[in-house]
N, C-alpha and C positions, 0 to 999 in steps of 0.2 A: 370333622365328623359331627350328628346329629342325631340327637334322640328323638324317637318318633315312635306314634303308639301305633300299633295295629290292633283292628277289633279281629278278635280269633269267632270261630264257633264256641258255643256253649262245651263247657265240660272238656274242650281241647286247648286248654294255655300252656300247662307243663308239657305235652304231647311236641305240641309247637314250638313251642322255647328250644327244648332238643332236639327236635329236626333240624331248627336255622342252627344251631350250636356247630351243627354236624357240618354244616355247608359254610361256614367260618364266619358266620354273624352274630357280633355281639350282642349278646341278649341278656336283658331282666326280668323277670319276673317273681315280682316278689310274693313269696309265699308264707303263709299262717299256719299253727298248727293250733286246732280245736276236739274236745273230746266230746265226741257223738256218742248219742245214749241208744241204743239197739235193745227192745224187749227182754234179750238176754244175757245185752254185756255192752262194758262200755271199750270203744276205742279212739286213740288220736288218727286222726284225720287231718295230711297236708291238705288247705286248698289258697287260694290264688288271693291275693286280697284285693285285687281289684278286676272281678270277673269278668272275660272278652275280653281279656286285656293283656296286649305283651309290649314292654318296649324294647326296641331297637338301636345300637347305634350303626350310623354307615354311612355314607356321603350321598348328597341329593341323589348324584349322578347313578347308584347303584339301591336306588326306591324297588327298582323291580325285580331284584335276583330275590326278594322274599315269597312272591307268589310261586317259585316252584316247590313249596314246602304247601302239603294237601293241611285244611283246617285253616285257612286266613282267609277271612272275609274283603277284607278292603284296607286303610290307613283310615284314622281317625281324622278328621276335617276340622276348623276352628276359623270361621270367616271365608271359608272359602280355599284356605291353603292348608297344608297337611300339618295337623297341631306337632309342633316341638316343646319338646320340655328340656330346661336346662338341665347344665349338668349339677348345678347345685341342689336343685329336684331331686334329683334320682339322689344324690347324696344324702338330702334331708329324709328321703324314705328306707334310705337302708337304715341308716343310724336309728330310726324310729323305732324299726325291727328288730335293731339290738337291744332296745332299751328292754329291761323284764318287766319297768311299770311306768305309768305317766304321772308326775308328781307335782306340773310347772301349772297348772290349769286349775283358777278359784273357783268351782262351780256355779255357787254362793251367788258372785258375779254378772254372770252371762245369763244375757237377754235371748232366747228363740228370733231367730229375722235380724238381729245386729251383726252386722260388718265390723271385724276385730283384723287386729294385726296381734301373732302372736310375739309375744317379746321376749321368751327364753325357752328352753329346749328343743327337744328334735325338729318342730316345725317353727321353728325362730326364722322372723320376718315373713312369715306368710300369712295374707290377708284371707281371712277364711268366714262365711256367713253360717253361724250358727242352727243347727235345726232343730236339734232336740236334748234335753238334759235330763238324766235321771241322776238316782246315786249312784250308779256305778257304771253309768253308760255316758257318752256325748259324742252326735252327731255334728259335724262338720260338712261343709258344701266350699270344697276347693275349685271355684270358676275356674282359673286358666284350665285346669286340666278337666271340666266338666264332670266331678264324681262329688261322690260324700263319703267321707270316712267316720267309720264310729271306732272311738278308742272305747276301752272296758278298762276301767280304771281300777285298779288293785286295792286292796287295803291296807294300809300300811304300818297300822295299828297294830 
């Protein structure tokens, strides 16, 4: 069996993830939780951390029992054949999401446009092109899987 991403509609990934749940497809979709400021109150808000975005596992053979779930646009493409992510991927992403903070990364360090391989924690040995640094932000560009991830780096002071 194989991981494979579908792009969903906007605003439908959790909606999605539970519909194939329901039809016996293993699914991930990993989700963030963030506190939204509203005029008059604040609240946490689950959303997706990688928006349009569900992954799937299930064998080539059964690609197509996902479109009878309403909200999936298509499978994500990568050269031409439908992008798979390992299962060490989806590993490195859950573990990320357990971690409460990112402590392995010199900011100090890193060049904006430089190609790094990380060399210790949640994303150990993934080759990732740097986008943008602040102090408490950095943007990442994971090719294989075509996204950018920004971790929010804690303080731990």
């Amino acid at each position: 069996m194989t991981w494979y991403v579908l792009y969903v509609k906007p605003k439908q990934e959790k909606k999605v993830a539970q519909n194939l749940k329901n039809i016996g497809v293993e699914v991930f979709c990993p989700m963030i939780t963030e506190i939204r400021q509203w005029s008059d109150r604040k609240k946490k808000v689950e959303l997706p951390l990688f928006k349009s975005y569900v992954f799937v596992r299930l064998p080539s053979t059964d690609r197509q029992v996902v479109f009878d779930v309403p909200g999936i646009v298509r499978y994500l493409f990568w050269l031409g054949q439908p992008a798979v992510v390992r299962d060490e991927e989806i590993q490195t992403i859950r573990q990320w999401l357990q971690d409460d903070r990112i402590d392995t990364l010199e900011l100090s360090r890193l060049v904006p446009g430089k190609e790094i391989k990380i060399k210790k924690g949640p994303l150990i040995n993934q080759k990732v092109v740097v986008k943008e640094i602040s102090s408490k932000r950095l943007s990442m560009i994971l090719k294989p899987l075509g996204i950018i991830v920004t971790a929010k780096i804690k303080d731990v002071l």
